[in-house]
C-alpha positions as CSV (number, residue, x, y, z in Angstrom):
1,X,129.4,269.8,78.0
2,X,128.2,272.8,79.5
3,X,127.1,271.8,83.0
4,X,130.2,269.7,83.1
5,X,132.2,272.4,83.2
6,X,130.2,274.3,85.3
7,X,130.0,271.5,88.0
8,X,134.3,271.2,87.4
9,X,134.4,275.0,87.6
10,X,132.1,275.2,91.1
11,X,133.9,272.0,92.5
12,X,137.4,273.3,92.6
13,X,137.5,277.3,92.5
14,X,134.6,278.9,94.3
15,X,134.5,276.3,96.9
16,X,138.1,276.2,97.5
17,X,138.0,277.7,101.0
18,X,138.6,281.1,102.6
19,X,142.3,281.2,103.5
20,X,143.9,283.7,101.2
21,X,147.0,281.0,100.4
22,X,144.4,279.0,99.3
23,X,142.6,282.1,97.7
24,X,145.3,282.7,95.7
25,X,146.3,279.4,94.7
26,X,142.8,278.8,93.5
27,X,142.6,282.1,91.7
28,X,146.1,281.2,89.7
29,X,144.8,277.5,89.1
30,X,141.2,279.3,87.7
31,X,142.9,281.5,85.6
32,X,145.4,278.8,84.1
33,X,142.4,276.6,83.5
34,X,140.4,279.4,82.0
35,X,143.5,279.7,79.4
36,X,143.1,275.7,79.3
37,X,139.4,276.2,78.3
38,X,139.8,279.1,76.2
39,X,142.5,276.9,73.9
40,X,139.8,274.2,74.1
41,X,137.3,276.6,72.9
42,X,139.3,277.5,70.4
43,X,140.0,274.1,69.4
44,X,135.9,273.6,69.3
45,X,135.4,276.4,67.6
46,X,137.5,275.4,64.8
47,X,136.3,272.2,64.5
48,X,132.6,272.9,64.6
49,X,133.7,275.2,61.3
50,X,135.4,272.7,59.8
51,X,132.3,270.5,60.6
52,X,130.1,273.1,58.9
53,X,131.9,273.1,55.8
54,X,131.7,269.5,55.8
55,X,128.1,269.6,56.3
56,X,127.7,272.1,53.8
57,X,129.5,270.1,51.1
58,X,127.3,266.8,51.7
59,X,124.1,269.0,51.6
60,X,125.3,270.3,48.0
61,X,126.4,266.9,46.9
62,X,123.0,265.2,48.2
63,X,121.6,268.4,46.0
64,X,123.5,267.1,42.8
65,X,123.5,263.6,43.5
66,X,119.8,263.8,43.8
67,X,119.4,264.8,40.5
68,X,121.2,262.7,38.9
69,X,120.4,259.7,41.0
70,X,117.5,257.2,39.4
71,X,114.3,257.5,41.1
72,X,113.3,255.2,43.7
73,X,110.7,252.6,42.7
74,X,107.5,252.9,44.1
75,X,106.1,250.4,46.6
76,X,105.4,247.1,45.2
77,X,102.1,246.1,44.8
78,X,100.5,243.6,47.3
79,X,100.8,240.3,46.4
80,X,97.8,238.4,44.4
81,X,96.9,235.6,46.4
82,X,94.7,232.6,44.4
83,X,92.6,229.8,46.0
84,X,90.3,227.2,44.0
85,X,87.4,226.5,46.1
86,X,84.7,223.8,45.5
87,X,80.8,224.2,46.4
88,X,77.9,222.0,46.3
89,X,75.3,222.7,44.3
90,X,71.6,221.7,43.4
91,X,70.3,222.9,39.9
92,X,66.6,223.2,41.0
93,X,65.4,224.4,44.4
94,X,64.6,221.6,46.7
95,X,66.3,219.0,44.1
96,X,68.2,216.1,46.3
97,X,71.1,216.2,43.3
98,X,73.8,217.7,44.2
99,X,76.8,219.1,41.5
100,X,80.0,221.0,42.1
101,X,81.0,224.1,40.5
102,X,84.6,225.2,40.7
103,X,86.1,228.9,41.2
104,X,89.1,230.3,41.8
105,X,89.0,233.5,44.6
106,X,91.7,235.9,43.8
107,X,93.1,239.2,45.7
108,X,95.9,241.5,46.2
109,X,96.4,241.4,49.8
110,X,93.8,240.0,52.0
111,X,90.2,239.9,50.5
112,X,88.9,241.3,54.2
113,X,86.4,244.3,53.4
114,X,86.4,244.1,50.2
115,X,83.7,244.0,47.3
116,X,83.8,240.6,45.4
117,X,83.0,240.3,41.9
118,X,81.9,236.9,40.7
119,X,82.3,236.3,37.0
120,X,81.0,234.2,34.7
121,X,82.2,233.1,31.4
122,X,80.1,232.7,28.0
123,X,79.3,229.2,26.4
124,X,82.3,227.5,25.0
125,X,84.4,229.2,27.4
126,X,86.0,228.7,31.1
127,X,87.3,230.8,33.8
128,X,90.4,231.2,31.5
129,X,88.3,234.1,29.3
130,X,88.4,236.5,32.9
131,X,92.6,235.6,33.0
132,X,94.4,234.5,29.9
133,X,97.7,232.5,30.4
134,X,99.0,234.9,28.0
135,X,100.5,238.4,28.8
136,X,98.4,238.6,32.2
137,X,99.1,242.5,32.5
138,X,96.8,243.0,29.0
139,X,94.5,239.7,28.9
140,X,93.5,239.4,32.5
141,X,90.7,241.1,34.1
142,X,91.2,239.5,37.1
143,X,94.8,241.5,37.7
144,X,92.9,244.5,36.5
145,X,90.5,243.8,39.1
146,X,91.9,243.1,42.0
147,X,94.5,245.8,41.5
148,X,91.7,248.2,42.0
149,X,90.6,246.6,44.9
150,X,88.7,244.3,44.1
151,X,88.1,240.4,45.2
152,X,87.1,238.5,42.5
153,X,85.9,234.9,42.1
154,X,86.4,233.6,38.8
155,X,83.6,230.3,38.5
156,X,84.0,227.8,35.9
157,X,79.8,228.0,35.1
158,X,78.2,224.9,35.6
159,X,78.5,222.6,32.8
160,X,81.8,224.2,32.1
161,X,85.5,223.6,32.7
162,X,86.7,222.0,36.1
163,X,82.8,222.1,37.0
164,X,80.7,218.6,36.8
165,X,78.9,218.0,33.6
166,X,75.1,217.1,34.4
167,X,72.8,215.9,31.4
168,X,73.2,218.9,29.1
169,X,69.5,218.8,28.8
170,X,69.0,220.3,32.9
171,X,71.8,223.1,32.4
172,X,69.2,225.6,30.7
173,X,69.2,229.2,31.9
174,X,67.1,228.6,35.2
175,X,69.6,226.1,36.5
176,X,72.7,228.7,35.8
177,X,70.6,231.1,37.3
178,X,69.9,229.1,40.4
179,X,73.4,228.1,40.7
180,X,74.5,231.5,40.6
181,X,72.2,232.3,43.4
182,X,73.1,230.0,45.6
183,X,77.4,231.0,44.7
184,X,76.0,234.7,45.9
185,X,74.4,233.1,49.2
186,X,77.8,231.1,49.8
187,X,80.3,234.3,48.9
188,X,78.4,236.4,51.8
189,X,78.1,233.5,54.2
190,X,82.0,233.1,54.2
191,X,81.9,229.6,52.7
192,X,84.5,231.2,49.8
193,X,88.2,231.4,51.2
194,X,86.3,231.7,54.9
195,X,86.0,235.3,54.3
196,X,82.2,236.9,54.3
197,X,81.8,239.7,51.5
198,X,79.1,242.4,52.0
199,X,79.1,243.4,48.7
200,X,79.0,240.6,45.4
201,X,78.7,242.1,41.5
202,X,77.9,239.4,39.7
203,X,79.7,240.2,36.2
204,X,78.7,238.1,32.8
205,X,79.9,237.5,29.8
206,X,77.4,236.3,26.7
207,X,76.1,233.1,28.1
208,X,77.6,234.2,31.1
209,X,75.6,237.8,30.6
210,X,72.2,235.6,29.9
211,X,72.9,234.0,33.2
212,X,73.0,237.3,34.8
213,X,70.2,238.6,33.6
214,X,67.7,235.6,34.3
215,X,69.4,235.3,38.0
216,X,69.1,239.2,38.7
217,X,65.5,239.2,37.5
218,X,64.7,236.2,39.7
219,X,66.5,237.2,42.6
220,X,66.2,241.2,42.5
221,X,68.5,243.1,44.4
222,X,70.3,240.0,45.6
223,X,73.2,241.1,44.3
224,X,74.7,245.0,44.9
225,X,74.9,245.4,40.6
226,X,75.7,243.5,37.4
227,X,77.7,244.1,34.6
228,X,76.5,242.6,31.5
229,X,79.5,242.2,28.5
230,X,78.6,240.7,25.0
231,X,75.0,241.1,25.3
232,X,72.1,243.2,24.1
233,X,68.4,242.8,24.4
234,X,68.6,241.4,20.5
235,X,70.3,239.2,18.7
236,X,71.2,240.1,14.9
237,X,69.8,236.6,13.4
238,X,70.8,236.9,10.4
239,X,74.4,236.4,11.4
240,X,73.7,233.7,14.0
241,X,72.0,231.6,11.2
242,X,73.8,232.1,8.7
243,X,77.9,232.3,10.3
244,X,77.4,231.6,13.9
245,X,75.9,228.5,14.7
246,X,76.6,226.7,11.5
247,X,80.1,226.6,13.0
248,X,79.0,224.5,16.2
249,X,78.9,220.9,16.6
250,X,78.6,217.8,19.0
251,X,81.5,218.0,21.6
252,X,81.8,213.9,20.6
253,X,82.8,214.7,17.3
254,X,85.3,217.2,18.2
255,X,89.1,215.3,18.8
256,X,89.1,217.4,21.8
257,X,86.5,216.1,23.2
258,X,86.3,212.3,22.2
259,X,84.7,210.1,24.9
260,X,83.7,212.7,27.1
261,X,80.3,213.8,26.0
262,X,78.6,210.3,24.4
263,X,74.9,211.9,24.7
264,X,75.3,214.6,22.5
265,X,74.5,217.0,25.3
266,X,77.1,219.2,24.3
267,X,78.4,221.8,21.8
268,X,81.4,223.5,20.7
269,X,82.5,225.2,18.0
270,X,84.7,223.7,14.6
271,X,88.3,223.4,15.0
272,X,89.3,226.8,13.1
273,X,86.2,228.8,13.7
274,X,86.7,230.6,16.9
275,X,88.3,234.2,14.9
276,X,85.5,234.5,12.4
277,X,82.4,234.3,14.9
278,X,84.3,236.0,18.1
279,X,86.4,238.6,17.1
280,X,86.9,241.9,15.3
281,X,90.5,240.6,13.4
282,X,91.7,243.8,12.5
283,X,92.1,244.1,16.4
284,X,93.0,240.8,17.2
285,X,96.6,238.6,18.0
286,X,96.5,235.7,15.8
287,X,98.7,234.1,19.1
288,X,95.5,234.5,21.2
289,X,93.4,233.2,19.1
290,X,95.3,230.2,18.8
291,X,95.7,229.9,22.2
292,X,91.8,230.4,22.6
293,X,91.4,227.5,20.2
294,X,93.3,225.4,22.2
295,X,91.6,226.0,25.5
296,X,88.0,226.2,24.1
297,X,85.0,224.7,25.9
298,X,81.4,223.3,25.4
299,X,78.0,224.9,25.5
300,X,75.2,222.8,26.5
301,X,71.8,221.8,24.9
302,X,70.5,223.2,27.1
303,X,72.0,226.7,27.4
304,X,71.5,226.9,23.5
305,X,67.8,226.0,23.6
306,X,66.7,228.7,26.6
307,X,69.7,231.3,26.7
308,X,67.5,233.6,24.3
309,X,64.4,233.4,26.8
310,X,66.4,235.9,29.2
311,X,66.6,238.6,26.9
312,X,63.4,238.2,24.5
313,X,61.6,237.4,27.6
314,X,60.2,240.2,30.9
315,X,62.9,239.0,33.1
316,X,65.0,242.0,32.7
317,X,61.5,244.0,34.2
318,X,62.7,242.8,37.4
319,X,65.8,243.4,38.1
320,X,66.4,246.6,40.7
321,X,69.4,248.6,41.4
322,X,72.7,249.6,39.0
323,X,73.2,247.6,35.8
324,X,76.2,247.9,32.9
325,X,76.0,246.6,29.5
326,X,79.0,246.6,27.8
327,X,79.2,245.9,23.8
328,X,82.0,245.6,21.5
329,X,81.3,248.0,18.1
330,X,81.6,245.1,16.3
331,X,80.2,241.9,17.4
332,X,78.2,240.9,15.6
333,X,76.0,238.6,17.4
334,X,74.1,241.4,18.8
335,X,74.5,244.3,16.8
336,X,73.4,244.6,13.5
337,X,69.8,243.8,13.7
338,X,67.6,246.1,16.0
339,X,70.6,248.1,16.9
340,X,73.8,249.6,15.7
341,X,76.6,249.2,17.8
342,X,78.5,252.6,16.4
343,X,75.5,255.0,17.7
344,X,76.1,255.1,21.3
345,X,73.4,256.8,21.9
346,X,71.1,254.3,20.2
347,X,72.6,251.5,22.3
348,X,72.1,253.5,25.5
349,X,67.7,254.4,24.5
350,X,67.6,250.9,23.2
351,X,68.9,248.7,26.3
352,X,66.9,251.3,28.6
353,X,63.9,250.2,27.5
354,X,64.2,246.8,28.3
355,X,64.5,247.6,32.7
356,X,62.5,249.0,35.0
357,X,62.9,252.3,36.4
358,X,64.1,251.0,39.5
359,X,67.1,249.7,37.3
360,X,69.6,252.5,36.8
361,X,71.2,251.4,33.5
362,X,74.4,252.2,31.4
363,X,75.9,251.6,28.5
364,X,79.1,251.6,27.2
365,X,80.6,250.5,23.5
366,X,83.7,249.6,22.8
367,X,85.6,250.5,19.8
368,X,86.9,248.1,17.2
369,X,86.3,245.5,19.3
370,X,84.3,242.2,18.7
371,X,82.3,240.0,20.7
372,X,85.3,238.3,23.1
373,X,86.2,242.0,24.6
374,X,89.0,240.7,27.0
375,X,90.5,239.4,24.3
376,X,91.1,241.7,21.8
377,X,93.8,244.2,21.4
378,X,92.1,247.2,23.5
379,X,90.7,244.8,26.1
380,X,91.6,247.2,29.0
381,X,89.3,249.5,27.2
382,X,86.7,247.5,28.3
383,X,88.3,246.8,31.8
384,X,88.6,250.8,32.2
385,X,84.7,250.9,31.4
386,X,83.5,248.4,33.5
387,X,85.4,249.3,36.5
388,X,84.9,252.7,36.6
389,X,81.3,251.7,36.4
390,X,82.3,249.5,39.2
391,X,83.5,252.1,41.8
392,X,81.0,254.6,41.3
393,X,77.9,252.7,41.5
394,X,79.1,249.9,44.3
395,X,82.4,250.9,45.4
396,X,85.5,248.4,45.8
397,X,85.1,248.1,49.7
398,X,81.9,247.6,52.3
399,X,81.6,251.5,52.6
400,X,78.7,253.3,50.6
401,X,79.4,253.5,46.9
402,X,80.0,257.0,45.8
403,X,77.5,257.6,43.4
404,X,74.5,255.1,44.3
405,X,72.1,253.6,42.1
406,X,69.4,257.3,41.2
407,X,72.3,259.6,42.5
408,X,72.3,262.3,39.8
């Protein structure tokens, strides 16, 4: 507005011209505009005040409003994104068999960058133990997961689930740790989801955990760490003989599994048994336990006859870099003999014994929980463990972990 008026004021007073008429004239038509521009001020004037006060008002309503006003939510969380994904697998090297094993890749947002954890189940299990169809926010480490970060690729174990089903006789512990090799070799190559991943923890559960240990000690520092869940280096026999195993049988006789398994090859447990042998009860929902009944497995011949081999025999003296081991206070599978499960400390001096020194290991028990931990009551208590573990030992992304494997 300024230099408007300027240019109006310059335009038609100063250069006028020099004849006095015209002098005059222009000096009575710059006065009578000045009084124009002075009531126009005035006019602005008033209005900028009135503008103010208006401006003042909203900023103490915004003030009171804001308040009062509920909070924004926060940003939603990106997306999960799922893909099943189908590899070809032999269960010896240099075998001219070949099997498939089925996984399911999960991540919020893309998976680019990130550290993948590849899970494995125990025996009469599936992928469903890592992501119960039931209350996904509690059940499901996968969510817990990839919500910090994390890929994850969630394999139905070979032998297992949506996986093929060779003579139960060849799945022993050597061919699930071969197979898990060669799942590592195919997750960095970029043969998972086409995406290449720099960093793999391979994370077990039980049979699952066995499987860890006998691949880790046979392919040391293959993978960047392990977690191992519902496993010590002893099992508490007396239990296993006398409650456990009693409560397994042929997958034939099962009405499951009718038809499916005619060579005996395969085991699962009773109808009805699954709460007394897996979980603490106290801290359990009778609806997942149900629900676990209904989706339960089979174990194979195999698996049963060499599982213990992994952790009565030196493998473990292999294996390099960070390791977990994660117990539940009360299962009784594993605690109770050598060990008990409510002296932290004696977990922690007992399971050290059984690695190297170029292993960094630790230990963590969980409270009132029994050998299924994602499927008890406090399962994120487990979940907090292991992934805490998880971010200072390897980290969620391709940079250097934060506290690396003999970092004080």
């Amino acid at each position: 507005m300024k230099s408007h008026l300027a240019y109006l004021i310059t335009d038609r007073f100063l250069f006028a011209g020099k004849h006095p008429a015209n002098e005059r004239k222009a000096t009575m038509e710059m006065k009578a505009h000045m009084n124009g521009l002075g009531g126009f001020a005035r006019h602005v004037g008033r209005a900028r005040h009135t503008l103010w006060l208006l401006a003042s008002v909203a900023a103490v309503l915004a003030m009171v409003l804001g308040v009062f006003a509920p909070a924004q939510p926060a940003a939603a969380e990106a997306k999960l994104e799922c893909s099943e994904h189908t590899l070809s697998v032999t269960l010896t090297p240099g075998a001219t068999d070949t099997f498939n094993v089925v996984g399911t890749l999960c991540s919020q947002g893309p998976a680019a960058g990130k550290t993948v954890q590849l899970l494995l189940h125990g025996s009469t299990y599936a992928r469903y133990y890592w992501d119960l169809p039931f209350q996904a926010e509690h059940y499901s480490y996968v969510r817990s997961a990839t919500k910090r970060g994390y890929a994850t690729f969630n394999l139905d174990r070979i032998g297992n689930g949506a996986s093929d089903h060779p003579d139960g006789d060849l799945v022993d512990i050597d061919a699930n740790a071969f197979v898990v090799h060669q799942v590592v070799e195919a997750l960095r190559a970029g043969e998972v989801g086409s995406q290449s991943f720099a960093k793999v923890i391979v994370v077990g559960h039980s049979m699952g955990s066995f499987t860890t240990l006998q691949y880790a000690g046979s392919f040391p520092g293959e993978a960047d760490g392990i977690i191992l869940t519902g496993l010590l280096h002893d099992i508490n026999w007396s239990f296993v003989n006398a409650s456990f195993l009693p409560k397994f049988w042929p997958a034939e006789m099962d009405p499951k599994f009718l038809d499916q398994f005619p060579y005996l090859h395969y085991f699962t447990t009773q109808p009805g048994t699954r709460g007394g042998i897996f979980y603490y009860l106290p801290n359990a929902d009778p609806e997942v336990i149900a629900l676990d009944e209904s989706l339960k497995q089979t174990t194979s011949s195999g698996e049963l006859n060499t599982g213990p081999v992994a952790i009565y025999g030196p493998i473990s003296l292999q294996i390099t870099g960070p390791v977990q081991v994660v117990i539940g206070q009360y299962d009784y599978i594993f605690c109770g003999g050598l060990v008990n499960c409510s002296d932290k400390t004696a977990v922690q001096d007992f399971e050290e014994t059984k690695f190297s020194d170029s292993a960094c290991v630790e230990t963590a028990v969980i409270n009132d929980a029994g050998h299924v931990l994602n499927l008890h009551l406090n399962a994120d208590a487990a979940y907090s463990q292991m992934l805490s573990w998880a971010d200072r030992n390897v980290g969620s992304t391709a940079d250097p972990a934060p506290q690396p494997c003999g970092t004080p």
